[in-house]
C-alpha positions, 0 to 999 in steps of 0.5 A, spaced: 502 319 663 508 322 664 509 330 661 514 329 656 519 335 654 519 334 646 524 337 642 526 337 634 532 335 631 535 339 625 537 333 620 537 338 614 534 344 612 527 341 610 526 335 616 526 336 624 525 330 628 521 330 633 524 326 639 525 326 647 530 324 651 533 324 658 539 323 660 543 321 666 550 323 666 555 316 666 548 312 665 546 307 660 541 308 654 534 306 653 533 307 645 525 306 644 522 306 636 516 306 635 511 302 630 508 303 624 505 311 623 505 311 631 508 316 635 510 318 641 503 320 645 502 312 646 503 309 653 509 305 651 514 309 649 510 313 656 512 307 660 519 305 658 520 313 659 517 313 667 521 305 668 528 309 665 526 315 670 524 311 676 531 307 674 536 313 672 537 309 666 537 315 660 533 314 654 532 316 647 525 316 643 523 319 637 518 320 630 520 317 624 520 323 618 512 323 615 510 320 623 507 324 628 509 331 630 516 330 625 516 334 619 515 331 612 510 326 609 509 319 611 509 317 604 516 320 602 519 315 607 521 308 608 524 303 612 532 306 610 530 313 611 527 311 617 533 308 620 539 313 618 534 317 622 535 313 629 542 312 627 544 320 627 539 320 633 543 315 637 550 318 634 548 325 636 544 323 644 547 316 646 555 318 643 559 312 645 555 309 650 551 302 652 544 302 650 539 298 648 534 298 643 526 296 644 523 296 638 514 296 637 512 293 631 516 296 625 521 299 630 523 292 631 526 292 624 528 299 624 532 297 631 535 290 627 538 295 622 541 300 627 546 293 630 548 293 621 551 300 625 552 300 632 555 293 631 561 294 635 558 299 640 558 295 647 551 292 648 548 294 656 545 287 657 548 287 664 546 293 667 538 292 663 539 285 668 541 289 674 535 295 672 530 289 671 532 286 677 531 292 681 523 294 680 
């Protein structure tokens, strides 16, 4: 298992999210969404973190509020709220660049929201491709 350095995101006064990202100047993104009251201690967000590393693709993962080490109570949230945090969260970390979404179980319905948002932001199907191809 790779060693993570976690961080937390200030969303307002009452709630930080907890995330990890490495970024890779001038790279396309992985953005990694965990499922249902997980976390980000699992392998999978673990593997896509070593694959973007081993490829120099940059990568983004976090825990919904009420999920892991994020702050509030799991039963105040629900799938929007989760959402509108992953879109501040790319917003602020992935800025203007290609990304994709990988998403586990509800994260998989969380990342179909986050195309409502990002829908004109270029996609980076060709360069996962590329990096599929590589390994």
């Amino acid at each position: 298992m790779i060693m993570a350095n976690f961080r937390f995101h200030q969303i307002s006064n009452t709630k930080k999210i907890r995330y990890i990202s490495k970024i890779f100047k001038n790279s396309s993104f992985i953005v990694f969404l965990h499922g249902f009251m997980s976390d980000l201690e699992g392998k999978k967000p673990n593997a896509f973190l070593k694959f973007a590393k081993k490829n120099k693709v940059s990568f983004l993962a976090l825990e919904y509020s009420g999920h892991g080490k994020s702050s509030g109570k799991f039963v105040n949230g629900n799938i929007s709220k989760w959402s509108k945090e992953t879109s501040i969260l790319i917003r602020k970390y992935v800025k203007k660049k290609e990304f994709v979404l990988i998403g586990s179980s509800m994260g998989a319905w969380i990342s179909l929201n986050q195309f409502k948002i990002f829908k004109k932001q270029k996609a980076c199907e060709g360069k996962l491709r590329t990096v599929r191809n590589r390994s």
